[in-house]
C-alpha positions as CSV (number, residue, x, y, z in Angstrom):
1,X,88.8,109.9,94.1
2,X,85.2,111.7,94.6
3,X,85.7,115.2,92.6
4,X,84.2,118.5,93.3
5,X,80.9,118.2,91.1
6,X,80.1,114.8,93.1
7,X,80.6,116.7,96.6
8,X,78.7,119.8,95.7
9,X,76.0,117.5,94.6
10,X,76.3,115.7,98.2
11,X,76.2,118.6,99.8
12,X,72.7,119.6,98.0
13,X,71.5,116.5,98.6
14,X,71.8,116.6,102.5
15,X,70.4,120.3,102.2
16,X,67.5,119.0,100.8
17,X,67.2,116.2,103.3
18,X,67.3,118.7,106.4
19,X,65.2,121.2,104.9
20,X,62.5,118.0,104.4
21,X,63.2,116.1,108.0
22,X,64.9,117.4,110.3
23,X,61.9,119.8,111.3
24,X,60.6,120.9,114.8
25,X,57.5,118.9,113.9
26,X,59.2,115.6,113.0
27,X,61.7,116.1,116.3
28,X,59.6,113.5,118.5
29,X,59.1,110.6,116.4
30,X,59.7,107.3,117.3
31,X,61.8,104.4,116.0
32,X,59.9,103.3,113.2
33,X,58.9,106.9,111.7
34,X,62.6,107.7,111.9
35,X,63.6,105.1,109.6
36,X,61.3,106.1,106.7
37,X,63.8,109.5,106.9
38,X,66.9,106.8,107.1
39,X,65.5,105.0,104.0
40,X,65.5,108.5,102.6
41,X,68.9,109.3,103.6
42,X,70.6,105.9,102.3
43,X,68.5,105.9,98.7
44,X,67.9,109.2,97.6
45,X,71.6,111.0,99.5
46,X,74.0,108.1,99.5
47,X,72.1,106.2,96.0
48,X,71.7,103.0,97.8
49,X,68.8,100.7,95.8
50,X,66.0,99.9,98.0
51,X,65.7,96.1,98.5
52,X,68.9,95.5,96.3
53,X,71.5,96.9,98.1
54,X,69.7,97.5,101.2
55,X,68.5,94.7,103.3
56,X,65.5,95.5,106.7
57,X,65.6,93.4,110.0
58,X,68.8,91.1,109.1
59,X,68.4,88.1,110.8
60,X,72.0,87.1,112.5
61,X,71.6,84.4,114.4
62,X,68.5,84.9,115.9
63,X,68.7,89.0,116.1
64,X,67.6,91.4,113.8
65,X,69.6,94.6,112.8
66,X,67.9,97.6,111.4
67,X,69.9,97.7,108.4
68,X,72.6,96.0,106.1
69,X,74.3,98.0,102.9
70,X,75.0,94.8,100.5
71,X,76.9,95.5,97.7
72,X,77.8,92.5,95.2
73,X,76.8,89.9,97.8
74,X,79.7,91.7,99.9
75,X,78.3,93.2,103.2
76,X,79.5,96.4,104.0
77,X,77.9,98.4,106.9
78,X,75.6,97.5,109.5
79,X,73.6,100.2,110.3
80,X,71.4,101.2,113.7
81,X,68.6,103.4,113.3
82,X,67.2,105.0,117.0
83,X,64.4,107.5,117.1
84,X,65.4,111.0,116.2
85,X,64.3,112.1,119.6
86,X,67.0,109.9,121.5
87,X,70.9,110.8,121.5
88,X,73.4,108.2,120.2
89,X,75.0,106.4,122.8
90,X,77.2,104.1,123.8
91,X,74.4,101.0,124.3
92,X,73.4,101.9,121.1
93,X,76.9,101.1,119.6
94,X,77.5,97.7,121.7
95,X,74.3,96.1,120.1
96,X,75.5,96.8,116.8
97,X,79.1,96.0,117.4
98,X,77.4,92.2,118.7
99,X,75.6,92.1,115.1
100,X,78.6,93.2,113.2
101,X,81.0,90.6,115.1
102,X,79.0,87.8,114.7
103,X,78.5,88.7,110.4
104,X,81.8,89.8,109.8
105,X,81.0,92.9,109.1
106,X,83.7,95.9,109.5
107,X,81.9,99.1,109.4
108,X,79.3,100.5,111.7
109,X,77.1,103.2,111.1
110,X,74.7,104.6,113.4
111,X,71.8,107.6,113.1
112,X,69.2,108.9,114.6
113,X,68.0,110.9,111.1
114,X,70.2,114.0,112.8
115,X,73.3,112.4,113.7
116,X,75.6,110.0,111.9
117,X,78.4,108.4,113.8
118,X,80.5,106.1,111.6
119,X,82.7,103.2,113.3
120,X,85.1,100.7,111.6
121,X,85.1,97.2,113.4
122,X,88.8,95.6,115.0
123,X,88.4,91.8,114.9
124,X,91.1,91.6,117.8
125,X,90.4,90.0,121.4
126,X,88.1,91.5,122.5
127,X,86.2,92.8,119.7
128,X,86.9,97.0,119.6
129,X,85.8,99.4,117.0
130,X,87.5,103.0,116.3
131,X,84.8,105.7,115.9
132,X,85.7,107.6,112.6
133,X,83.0,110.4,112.5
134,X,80.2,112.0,114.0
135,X,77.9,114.8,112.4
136,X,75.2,116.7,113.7
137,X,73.1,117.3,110.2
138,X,71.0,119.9,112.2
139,X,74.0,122.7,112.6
140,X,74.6,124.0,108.9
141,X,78.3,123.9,109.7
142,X,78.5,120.6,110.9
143,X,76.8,119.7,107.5
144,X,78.7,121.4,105.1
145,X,81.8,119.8,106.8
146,X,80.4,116.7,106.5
147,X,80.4,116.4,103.2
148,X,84.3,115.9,102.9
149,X,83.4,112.4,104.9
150,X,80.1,111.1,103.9
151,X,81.0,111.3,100.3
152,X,82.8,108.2,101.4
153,X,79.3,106.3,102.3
154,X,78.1,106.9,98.9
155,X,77.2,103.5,97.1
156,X,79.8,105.1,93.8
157,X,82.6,105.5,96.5
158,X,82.2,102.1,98.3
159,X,82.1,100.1,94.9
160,X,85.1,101.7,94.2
161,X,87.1,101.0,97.0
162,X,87.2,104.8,98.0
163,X,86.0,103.9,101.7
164,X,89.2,101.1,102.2
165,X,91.2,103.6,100.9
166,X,90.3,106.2,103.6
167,X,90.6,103.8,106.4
168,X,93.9,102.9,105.5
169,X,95.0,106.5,105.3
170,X,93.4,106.9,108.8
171,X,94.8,104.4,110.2
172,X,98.3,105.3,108.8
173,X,97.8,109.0,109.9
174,X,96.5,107.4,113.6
175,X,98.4,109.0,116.1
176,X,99.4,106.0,117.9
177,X,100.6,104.2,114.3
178,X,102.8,107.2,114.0
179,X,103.7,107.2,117.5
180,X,105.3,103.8,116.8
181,X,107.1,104.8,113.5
182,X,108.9,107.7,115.4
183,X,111.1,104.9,117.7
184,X,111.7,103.0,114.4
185,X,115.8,102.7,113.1
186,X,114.9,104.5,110.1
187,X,113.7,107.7,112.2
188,X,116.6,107.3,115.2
189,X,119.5,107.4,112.3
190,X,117.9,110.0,110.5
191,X,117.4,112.5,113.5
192,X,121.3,111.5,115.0
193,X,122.8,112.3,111.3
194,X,120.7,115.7,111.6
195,X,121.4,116.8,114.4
196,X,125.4,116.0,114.0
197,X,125.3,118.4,111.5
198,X,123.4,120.8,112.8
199,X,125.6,120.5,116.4
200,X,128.8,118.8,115.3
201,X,127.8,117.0,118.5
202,X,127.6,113.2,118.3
203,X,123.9,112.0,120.0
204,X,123.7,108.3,121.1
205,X,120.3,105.9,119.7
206,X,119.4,106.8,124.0
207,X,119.6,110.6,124.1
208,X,116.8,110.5,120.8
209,X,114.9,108.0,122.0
210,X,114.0,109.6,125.5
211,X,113.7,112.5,123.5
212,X,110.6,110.9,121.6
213,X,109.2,109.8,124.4
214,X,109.1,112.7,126.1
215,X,107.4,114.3,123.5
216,X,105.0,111.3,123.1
217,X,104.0,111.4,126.7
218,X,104.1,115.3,127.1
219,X,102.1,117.7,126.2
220,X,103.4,120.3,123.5
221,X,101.7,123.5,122.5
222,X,101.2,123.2,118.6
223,X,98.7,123.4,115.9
224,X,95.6,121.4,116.4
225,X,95.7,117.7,115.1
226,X,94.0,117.5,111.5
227,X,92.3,115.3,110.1
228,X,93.7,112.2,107.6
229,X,91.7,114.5,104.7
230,X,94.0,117.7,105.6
231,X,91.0,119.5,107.6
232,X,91.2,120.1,111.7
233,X,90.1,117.2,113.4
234,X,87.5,117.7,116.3
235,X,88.2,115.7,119.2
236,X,84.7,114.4,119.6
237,X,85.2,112.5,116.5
238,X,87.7,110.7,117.8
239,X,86.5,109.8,121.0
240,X,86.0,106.0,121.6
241,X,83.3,104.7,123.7
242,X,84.0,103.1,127.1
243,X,82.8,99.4,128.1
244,X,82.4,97.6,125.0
245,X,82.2,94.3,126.1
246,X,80.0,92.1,124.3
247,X,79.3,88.8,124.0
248,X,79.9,87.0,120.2
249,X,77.6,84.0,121.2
C-alpha cells in the first residue's frame, strides 16, 4: 500500500514535470518531441529505468508500438505516445488495443505529455478494454487528484502487485459486478428476513426481485458514485470508447 510520504513525493514530482513541459511554448510539438517529455514522465515521475524496463518501437508482428514497461521479463503496459498538440481519441486507443491483443498485454496507457488515460485490456470475444482514468496534468486540480491513481503506475507499486490489486477492487466495486450480486440468494434472503421484521409482512423472492430491478433500471436521486479509492468518481473516467473493433491478425 503506497503511504503518504510516497504520494506527496508523486505529487512533487508531476509539479515539477508541468512546471518543465507542459508550457505554451512546447504546446505545438509533434510526435517525436513529445516523447522526449514521455521518457521524462516514465523515468524521472513513475522511476522506470531507461532501456531496462522501458523498451522504444516494440516490434509485434510487424508493427511497432511507441512504448512497452517490462518489468522482470513480464510485460506490463503498452503505452501510445501522440503529439501534445492532438487530443486523445478513440483511433488512438484501437491501434494500441491491436498491439496489446496480439502481446498479451492487459493494460493500456495512452498520453499526449498532458493527458494520461489508463485502460485495462478484456481478452473476451471481441477484444474490449475498460477505461480506468483520465487526467488532464495541465489543470492543477486534475493533478493533485491524480496522484491518488498514478501512484499505481509507479515501477515500486507495479512490482508489488499494487496495480492488480486496484483492478480487482475496481472491478469488484464495478457497478454492473454489484448489479449482479444484488439478485444473488444471499441478498434476496437477507432483505425478505429484514423487511419481515421491520413489517411483520411476509415478502415473496418476486416482490424483492422486481424491487432490484427497478432500482437497477431506474434512476434514483443519491449521492454521486465514488470511486473504488473512496473519492467521487467523474463520469468521464468511466466512459468507454465506441467501435472498437479490431483485427488480431
Amino acid at each position: 500500500m503506497s503511504t503518504s510520504t510516497q504520494k506527496d513525493r508523486l505529487y512533487k514530482l508531476l509539479k515539477e514535470y508541468k512546471k518543465r513541459y507542459l508550457r505554451k511554448q512546447y504546446a505545438e510539438l509533434d510526435e517525436s518531441a513529445t516523447r522526449l517529455m514521455v521518457n521524462n514522465l516514465l523515468t524521472d515521475v513513475f522511476g522506470y529505468a531507461e532501456l531496462e524496463d522501458i523498451k522504444t518501437e516494440y516490434n509485434i508482428k510487424g508493427v511497432y508500438a511507441d512504448y512497452i514497461i517490462q518489468l522482470q521479463r513480464k510485460k506490463y503496459f503498452i503505452i501510445e505516445v501522440k503529439a501534445v498538440q492532438l487530443d486523445l481519441s478513440s483511433n488512438h486507443l484501437r491501434q494500441a488495443l491491436g498491439y496489446a491483443a496480439n502481446e498479451g498485454i492487459d493494460w493500456i496507457l495512452l498520453t499526449n505529455g498532458r493527458q494520461i488515460e489508463l485502460y485495462r485490456v478484456i481478452f473476451s470475444k471481441p477484444i474490449d478494454c475498460k477505461k480506468i482514468f483520465s487526467f488532464n496534468l495541465l489543470d492543477d486540480k486534475e493533478l493533485k487528484e491524480s496522484v491518488e491513481y498514478l501512484i499505481y503506475l509507479t515501477k515500486k507499486a507495479v512490482l508489488h502487485n499494487e496495480l492488480n490489486n486496484f483492478w480487482k477492487r475496481f472491478q469488484a466495486l464495478d457497478a454492473t459486478n454489484l448489479c449482479k450480486q444484488l439478485y444473488s440468494s444471499d441478498v434476496i434472503k437477507y432483505l425478505r428476513k429484514t423487511l419481515k421484521k421491520t413489517t411483520g409482512l411476509i415478502f415473496t423472492d418476486d416482490d424483492i426481485l422486481e424491487s432490484i430491478h427497478q432500482i437497477i433500471i431506474k434512476a434514483i436521486p443519491s449521492a454521486k458514485p465514488r470511486s473504488p479509492l473512496g473519492g467521487k468518481l467523474k463520469e468521464k473516467s468511466v466512459k468507454k470508447p465506441d467501435n472498437l473493433d479490431i483485427s488480431l491478425e
